[in-house]
C-alpha positions in Angstrom: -0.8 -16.4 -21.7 0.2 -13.3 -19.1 -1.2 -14.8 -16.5 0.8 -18.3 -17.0 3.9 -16.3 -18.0 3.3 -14.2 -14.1 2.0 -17.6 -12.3 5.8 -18.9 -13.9 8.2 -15.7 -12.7 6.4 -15.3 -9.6 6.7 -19.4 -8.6 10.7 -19.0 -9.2 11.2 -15.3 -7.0 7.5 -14.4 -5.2 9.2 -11.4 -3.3 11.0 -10.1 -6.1 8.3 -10.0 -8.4 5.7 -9.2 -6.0 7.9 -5.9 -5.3 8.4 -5.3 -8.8 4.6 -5.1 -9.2 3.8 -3.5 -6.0 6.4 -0.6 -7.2 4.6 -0.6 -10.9 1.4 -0.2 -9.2 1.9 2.1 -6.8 3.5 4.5 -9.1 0.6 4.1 -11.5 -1.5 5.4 -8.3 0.2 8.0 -7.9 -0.3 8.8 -12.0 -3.6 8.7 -11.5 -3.7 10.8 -8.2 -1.9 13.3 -10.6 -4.0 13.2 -13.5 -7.1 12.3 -12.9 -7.4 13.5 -9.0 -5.6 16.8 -8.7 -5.8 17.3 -12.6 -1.7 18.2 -12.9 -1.9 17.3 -16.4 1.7 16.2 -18.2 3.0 19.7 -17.9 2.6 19.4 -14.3 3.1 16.0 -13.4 5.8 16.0 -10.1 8.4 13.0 -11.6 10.1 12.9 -8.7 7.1 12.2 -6.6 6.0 9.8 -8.6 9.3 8.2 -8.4 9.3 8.8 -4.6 6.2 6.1 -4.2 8.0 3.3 -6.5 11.0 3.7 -4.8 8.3 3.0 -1.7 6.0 0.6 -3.7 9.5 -1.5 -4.3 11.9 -1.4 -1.6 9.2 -0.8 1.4 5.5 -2.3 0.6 6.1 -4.7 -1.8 8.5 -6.9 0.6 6.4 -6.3 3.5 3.3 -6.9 2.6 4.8 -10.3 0.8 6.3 -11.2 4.3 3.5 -10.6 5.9 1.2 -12.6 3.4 3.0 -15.3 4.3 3.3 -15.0 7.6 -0.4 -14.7 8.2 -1.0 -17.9 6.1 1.2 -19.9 7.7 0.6 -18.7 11.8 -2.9 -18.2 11.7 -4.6 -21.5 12.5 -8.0 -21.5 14.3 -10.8 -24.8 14.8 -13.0 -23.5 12.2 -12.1 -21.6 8.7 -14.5 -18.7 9.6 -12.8 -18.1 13.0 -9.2 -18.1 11.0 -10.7 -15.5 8.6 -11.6 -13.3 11.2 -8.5 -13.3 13.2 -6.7 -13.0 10.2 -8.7 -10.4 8.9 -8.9 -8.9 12.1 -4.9 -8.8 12.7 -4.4 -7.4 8.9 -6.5 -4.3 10.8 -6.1 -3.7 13.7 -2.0 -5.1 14.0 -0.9 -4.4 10.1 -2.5 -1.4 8.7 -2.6 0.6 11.6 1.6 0.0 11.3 1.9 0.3 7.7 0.0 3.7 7.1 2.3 4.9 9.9 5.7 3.6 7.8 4.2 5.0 4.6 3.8 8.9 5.9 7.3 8.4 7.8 9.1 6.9 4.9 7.7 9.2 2.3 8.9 12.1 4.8 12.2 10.6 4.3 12.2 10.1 0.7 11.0 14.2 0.8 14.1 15.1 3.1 11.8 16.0 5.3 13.1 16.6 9.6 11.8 14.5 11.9 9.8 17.6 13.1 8.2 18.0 9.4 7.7 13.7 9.8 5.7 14.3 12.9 3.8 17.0 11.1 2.8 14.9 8.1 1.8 12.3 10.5 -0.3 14.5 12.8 -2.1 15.6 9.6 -2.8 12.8 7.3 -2.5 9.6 9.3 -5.9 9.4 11.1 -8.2 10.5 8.2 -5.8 7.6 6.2 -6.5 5.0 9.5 -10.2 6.0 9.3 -10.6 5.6 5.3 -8.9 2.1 5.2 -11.2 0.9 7.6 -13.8 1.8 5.0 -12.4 0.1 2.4 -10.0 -2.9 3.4 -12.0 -4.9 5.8 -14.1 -6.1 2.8 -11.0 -6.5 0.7 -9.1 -8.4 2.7 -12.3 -10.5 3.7 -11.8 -11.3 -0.1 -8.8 -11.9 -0.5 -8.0 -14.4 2.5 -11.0 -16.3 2.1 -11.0 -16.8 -1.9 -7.3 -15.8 -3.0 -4.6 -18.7 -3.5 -1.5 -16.8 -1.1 1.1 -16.0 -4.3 -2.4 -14.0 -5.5 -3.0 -12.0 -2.2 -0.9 -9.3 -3.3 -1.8 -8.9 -6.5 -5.7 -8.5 -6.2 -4.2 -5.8 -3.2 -2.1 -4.2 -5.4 -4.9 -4.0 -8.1 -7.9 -2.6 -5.4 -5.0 0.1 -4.2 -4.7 1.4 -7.2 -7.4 4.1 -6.1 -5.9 3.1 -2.3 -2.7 4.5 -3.9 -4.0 7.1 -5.7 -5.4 8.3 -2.4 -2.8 8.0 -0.2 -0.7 9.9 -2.7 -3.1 12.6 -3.0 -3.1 12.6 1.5 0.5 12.5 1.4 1.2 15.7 -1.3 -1.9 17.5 1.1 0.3 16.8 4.1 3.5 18.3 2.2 1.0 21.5 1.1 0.2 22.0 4.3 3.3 21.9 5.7 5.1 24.4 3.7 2.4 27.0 4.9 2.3 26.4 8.7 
C-alpha cells in the first residue's frame, strides 16, 4: 500500500518527490551521525545542522541526482548492456561523484556562513578521504542500481544505501568545521 501510494506521487512530480525524500533522508543521516556516531544524545543534538543537510538533501542533491538519473538513462547507449553498465557506472565515478562531494563540502560551507577561505579549508580537509571512501562503497551500488533498478527507483535505493553515506559525510563535514575553528 506505501509503495503503490509512492509509485502514484512520484509518476505525477518525480523531481519533487524525489527531493522531498532525498531531504527526509539525508536529514535522518545526519540523526544518526548525531546519535548513534558521535553519541550527541537529544540534549546535544545541533538542529540547525541537521537542518543545514535537508535544506542540502532538498534544494541541492535531491534535484541533481534526479537530473542526472535521467540523464544517464537516456544518453548512455552502448552495443551491448554490459558495456552501457560500465560507462554508466564508470561516468556516475569518475564524472559525478568526484563533482558532487565537491558541491556538498562547498555548499554546506555556505549554509555554515563560512568565507571562501574557511570553504577551501573544509575542502582541503575532508574531500579526499570523502573521494577515497565512496569509491569503497558506490561502485557496487551503483553497479546495482543501474543494472536491476527501474529509473524512478534509482534514487530511492541511493537515498536508502546513504543513509550511512549520509551519516558519514555529516560526521566528515562537522570534523572539517572542528578542525577549522582550531587552526
Amino acid at each position: 500500500m506505501m509503495f503503490s501510494w509512492y509509485n502514484r506521487i512520484l509518476a505525477k512530480r518525480p523531481i519533487l518527490v524525489q527531493s522531498a525524500f532525498t531531504a527526509l533522508l539525508f536529514g535522518a543521516g545526519d540523526t544518526i551521525a548525531q546519535h548513534m556516531v558521535e553519541n550527541k544524545g537529544y540534549q546535544g543534538h545541533d538542529y540547525e545542522r541537521t537542518i543545514r543537510m535537508v535544506g542540502f538533501g532538498g534544494l541541492v542533491a535531491g534535484p541533481i541526482l534526479s537530473h542526472w538519473y535521467r540523464f544517464v538513462e537516456f544518453k548512455v547507449k552502448a552495443s551491448t548492456p554490459f558495456k552501457e553498465l560500465a560507462i554508466k557506472v564508470a561516468m556516475d565515478q569518475f564524472l559525478f561523484a568526484p563533482v558532487f562531494i565537491g558541491v556538498f563540502f562547498s555548499a554546506q560551507g555556505v549554509f555554515e556562513g563560512k568565507s571562501f577561505e574557511e570553504i577551501k579549508q573544509k575542502l582541503h580537509m575532508g574531500y579526499t578521504t570523502a573521494l577515497f571512501n565512496n569509491y569503497k562503497l558506490w561502485p557496487t551500488v551503483q553497479l546495482f542500481n543501474f543494472y536491476f533498478v527501474p529509473l524512478n527507483h534509482r534514487l530511492m535505493v541511493t537515498n536508502l544505501v546513504a543513509l550511512g553515506w549520509n551519516a558519514y559525510l555529516s560526521t566528515v563535514n562537522q570534523q572539517t568545521l572542528v578542525e577549522s575553528i582550531k587552526v
